[in-house]
N, C-alpha and C positions, 0 to 999 in steps of 0.2 A: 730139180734142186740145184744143180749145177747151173743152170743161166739165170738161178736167181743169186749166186752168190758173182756168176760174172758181171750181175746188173749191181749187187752194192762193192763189188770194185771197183767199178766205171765212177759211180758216184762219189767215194771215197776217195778216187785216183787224185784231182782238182778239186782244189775250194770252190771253183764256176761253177761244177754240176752241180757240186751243193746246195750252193748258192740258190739256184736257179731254180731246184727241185724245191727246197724249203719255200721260197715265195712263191710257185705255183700250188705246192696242197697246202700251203697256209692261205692262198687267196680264198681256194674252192671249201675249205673247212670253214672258214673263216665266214661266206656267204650260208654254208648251211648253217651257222647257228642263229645268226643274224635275222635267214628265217624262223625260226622257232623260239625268237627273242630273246636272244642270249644275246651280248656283245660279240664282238668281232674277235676282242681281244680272246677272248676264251675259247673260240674257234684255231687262232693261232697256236695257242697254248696245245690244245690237242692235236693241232696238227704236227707239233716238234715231237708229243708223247709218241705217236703213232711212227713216225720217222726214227727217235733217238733208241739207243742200244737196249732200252728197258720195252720193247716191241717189238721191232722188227730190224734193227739196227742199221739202217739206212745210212742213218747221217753218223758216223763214226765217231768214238770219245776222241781221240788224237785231234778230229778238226775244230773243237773249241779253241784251239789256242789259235787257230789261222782267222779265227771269226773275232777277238776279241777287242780287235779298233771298232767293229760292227757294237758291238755295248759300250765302248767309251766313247764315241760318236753319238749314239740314243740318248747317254746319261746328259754329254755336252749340251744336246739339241733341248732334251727335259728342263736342265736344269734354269737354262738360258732364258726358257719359256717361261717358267715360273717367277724367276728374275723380274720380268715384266709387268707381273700383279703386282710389285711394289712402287706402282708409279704414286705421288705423292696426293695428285688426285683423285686416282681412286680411294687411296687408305680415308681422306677425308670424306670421301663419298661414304664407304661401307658404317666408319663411326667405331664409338668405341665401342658398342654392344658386340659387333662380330668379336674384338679382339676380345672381350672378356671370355666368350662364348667358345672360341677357337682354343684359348690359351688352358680355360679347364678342364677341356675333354683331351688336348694332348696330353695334361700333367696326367688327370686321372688312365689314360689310356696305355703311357709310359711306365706311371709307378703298377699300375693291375698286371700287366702283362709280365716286364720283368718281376715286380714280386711272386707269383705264380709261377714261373720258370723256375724262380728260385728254392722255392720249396717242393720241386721234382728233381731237387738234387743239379740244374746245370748249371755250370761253369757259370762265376761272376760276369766277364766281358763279352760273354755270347747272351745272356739272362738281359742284358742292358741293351746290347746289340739289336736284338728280337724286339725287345719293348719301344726303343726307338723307331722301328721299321713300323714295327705294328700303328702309329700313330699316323700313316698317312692312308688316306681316302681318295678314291677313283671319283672325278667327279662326272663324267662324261656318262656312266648310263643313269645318275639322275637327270643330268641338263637334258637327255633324250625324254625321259618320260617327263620333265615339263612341258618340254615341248610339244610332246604330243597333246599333250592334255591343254596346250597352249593355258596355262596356271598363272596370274598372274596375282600383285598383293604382298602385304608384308610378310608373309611364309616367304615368301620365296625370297625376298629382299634380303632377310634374312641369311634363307639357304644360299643362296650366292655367294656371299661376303664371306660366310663361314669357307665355305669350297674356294673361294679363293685365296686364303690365308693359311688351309690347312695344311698343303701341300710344301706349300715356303717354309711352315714353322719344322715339319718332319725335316725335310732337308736339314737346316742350321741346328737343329737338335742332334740329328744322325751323325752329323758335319763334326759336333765339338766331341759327342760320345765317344764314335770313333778314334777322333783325337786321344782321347783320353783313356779308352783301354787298350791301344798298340801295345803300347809299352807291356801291358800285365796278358796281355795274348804272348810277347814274344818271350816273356818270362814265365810262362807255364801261369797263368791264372793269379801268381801273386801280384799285389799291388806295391811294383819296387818302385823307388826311387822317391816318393811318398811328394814331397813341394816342387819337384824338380819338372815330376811328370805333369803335373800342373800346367807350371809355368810352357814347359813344352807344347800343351795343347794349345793352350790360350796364344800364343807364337804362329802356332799351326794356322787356328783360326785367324788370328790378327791378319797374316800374311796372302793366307788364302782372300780377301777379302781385297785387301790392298792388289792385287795383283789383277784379282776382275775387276774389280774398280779401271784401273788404270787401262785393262784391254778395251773395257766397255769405252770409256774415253779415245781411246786411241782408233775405235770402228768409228765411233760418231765423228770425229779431225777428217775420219780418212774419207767417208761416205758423205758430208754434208754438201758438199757443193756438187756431187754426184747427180744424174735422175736415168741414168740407164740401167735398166734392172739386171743383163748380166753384169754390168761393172760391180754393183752392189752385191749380188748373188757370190763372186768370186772372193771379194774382199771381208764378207760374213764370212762363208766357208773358211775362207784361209785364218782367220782371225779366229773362230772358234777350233778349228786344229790345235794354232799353235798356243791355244791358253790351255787347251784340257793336255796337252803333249806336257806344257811345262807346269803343269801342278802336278802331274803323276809325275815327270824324272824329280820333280823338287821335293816327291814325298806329300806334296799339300794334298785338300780334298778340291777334285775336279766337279764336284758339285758345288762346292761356295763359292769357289772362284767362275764359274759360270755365271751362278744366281746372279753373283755380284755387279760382272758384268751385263748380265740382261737388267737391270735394277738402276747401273748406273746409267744405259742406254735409252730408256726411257724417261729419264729425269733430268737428262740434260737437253731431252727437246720433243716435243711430242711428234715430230717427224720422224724420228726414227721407230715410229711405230710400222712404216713402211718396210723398215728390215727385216722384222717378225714376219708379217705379211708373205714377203719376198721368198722365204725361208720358208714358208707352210709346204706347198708344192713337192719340196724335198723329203717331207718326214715321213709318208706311208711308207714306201717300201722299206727305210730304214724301219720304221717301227714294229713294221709285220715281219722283218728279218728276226730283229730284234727278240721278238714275243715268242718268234716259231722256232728259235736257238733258246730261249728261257724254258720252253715244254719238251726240248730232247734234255734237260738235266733233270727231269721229272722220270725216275724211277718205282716201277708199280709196288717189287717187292719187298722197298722198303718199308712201303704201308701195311707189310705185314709182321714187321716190328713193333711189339707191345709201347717200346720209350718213346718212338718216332711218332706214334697214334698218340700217344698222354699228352706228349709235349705239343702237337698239333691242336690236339682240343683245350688242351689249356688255354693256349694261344688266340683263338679263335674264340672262346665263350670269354677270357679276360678282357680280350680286345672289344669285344659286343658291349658287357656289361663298362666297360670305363669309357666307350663314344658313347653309347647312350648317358650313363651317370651324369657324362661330364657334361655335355650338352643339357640335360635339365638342371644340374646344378646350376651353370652358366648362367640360363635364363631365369632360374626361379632366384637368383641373387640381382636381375635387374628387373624382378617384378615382369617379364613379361607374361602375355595372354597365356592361358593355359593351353588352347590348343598347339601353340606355338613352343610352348616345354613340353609337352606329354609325345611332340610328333617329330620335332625336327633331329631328334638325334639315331633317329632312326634311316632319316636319309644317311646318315656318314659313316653306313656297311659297307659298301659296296670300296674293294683295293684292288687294284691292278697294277700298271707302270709301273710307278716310282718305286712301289714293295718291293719288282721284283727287278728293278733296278740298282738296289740299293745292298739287298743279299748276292748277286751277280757283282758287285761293286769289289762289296768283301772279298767275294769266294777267287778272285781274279787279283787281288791285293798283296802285293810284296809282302805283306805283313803276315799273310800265310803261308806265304812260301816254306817249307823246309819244317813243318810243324811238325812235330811226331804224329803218329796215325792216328791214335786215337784223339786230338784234337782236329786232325783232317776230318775226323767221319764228322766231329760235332758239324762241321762247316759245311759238310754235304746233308746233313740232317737238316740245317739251318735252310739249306735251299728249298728242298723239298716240304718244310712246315711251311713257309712261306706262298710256293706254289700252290700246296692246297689250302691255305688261308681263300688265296686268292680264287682258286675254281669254287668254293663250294661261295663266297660270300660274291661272286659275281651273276650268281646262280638265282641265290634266294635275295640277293641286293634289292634288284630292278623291280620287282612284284613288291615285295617291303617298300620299298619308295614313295611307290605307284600309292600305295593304301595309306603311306604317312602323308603324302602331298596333300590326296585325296580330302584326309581328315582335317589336318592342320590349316587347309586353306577356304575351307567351309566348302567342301564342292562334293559332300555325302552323295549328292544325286546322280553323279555321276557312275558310281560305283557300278 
């Protein structure tokens, strides 16, 4: 017993053990689930549970705060990446069918979840908060099982366009919400300052926007007559530092001002499609850091909490029932095929990243800082529904998928 609390001193001592330990049994979890068809991500996830103080307590609560350039760096890299689906020709490419289709399963997905929150009694700007979160979708273990299934056809045309808009709209939805209940979070849950606080977000957003804009221009000035890939490699890095650095001191959201940036980077020249490229290389270990730090704030025994359980399952069957709704509303509003409404909104279970990027965003946010406690738990509550949103619908996602692909793109015989 004693050389095992000498081994999580050791580890505890330096953020580098940590460090070090967390990407190694996130690598090796991360491969057994991989085997057994789970996502990687979810492997990660269990490898932080197994690690953080709610098991075995390895990786120590105190060293979150040494890790947390580690999640504004992931959220930077996410967001930047996202940024990029709005290149002008692809949105021309996807049509307006995806955006109809995208835009009623966030509404529906946003108002189900926070109204549902709402009538279990929580807080107005966490009930908004949650429903905003809830609106994005993992798209990576569908694109795998297209893949496999090598699927091709307008399902998937479809599913594409959808998966790639879905993510951008959660972001600038979370982005203005955000904005918008600071204010009544630092005011105890009222809504003070009534046109003011308004105006303040819409400022927020305005600026946050203007600000990627302007970085995103300022990487393309700086990279275009470039073609050495460290030069380019250094001048990305440094250039997303100092934009997600200066929307957190300026108080903006380091996710729009990213977007913004990867959005404008791409639309001022299809060359710099190369810097995305450049930039991939970099994101696993950030992302498996990332993932294996988001499953040590994952505590078991708060799942033995009756409000913590309600509010999860709310969560998680509101979020189901409004991607699905909305997604057949979508479709059966442009007349599409029936297999195409009855199947595609079934692909858009599956959450990971961004969700648990975005609760991780909050929970590390000035804006909570100094909360009285019992709004503190709301926001460790918040993490934790989140987390398991994510394990249970990463779980049953991928099979779900598999059978909507399956049906929606006439390929029964495969089954």
């Amino acid at each position: 017993m004693e050389s095992w609390h000498h081994l999580k001193d050791l580890f505890g001592a330096h953020p580098m053990f940590a460090a070090g330990l967390l990407l190694m049994v996130g690598y090796l979890i991360g491969k057994l689930a991989a085997r057994v068809k789970l996502p990687e991500i979810t492997g990660y996830i269990i490898a932080g549970l197994m690690l953080g103080e709610g098991i075995t307590g390895i990786f120590p609560g105190h060293m979150h705060e040494s890790f947390q350039i580690v999640t504004e760096v992931a959220l930077g890299l996410i967001a930047l990446t996202i940024g990029a689906e709005f290149s002008m020709a692809k949105l021309k490419r996807i049509g307006k069918e995806a955006f109809v289709i995208t835009l009623a399963q966030i509404v529906a997905t946003f108002v189900g979840v926070a109204g549902g929150l709402l009538l279990l009694d929580l807080d107005l700007p966490f009930a908004l908060l949650l429903g905003a979160i809830a609106t994005a979708t993992a798209p990576a273990a569908t694109v795998a099982v297209v893949q496999s299934l090598k699927a091709r056809g307008p399902f998937i045309d479809y599913l594409y366009g959808v998966v790639a808009l879905d993510d951008a709209g959660c972001v600038i939805l979370f982005g203005v919400v955000f904005a918008l209940v600071s204010p009544m979070i630092q005011a105890g849950g009222e809504a003070a300052h009534g046109a003011s606080q308004i105006v303040h977000a819409l400022l927020e957003v305005g600026l946050s926007i203007v600000i990627g804009a302007f970085s995103g221009g300022l990487l393309h000035w700086l990279t275009r007559n470039k073609d050495g890939q460290n030069e380019i490699t250094i001048l990305a890095v440094s250039m997303l530092f100092l934009t997600t650095a200066l929307a957190i001191v300026m108080h903006l959201s380091p996710l729009l001002t990213n977007m913004a940036a990867g959005c404008a980077l791409v639309n001022l020249s299809a060359r710099n499609h190369r810097i995305f490229r450049i930039l991939e290389p970099l994101t696993p270990p950030i992302y498996a850091l990332f993932f294996v730090i988001a499953g040590t704030e994952l505590h078991l025994d708060i799942f033995a909490d009756p409000r913590v359980l309600s509010l999860g399952g709310i969560y998680i069957l509101f979020r189901s029932i409004g991607k699905y709704g909305g997604v057949w509303a979508g479709c059966a509003a442009l007349k599409l095929p029936i297999p195409i409404r009855d199947n595609l909104g079934i692909c858009m279970l599956p959450q990971a990243g961004v969700a648990i990027g975005l609760v991780l965003l909050i929970q590390a946010s000035p804006v909570v800082t100094g909360l009285p406690l019992e709004q503190a738990e709301i926001v460790t509550d918040m993490v934790n529904i989140v987390l398991l949103s994510v394990f249970i619908n990463e779980m049953i996602g991928p099979p779900l998928s598999k059978y909507a692909i399956i049906r929606g793109n006439g390929m029964e015989n495969l089954r």
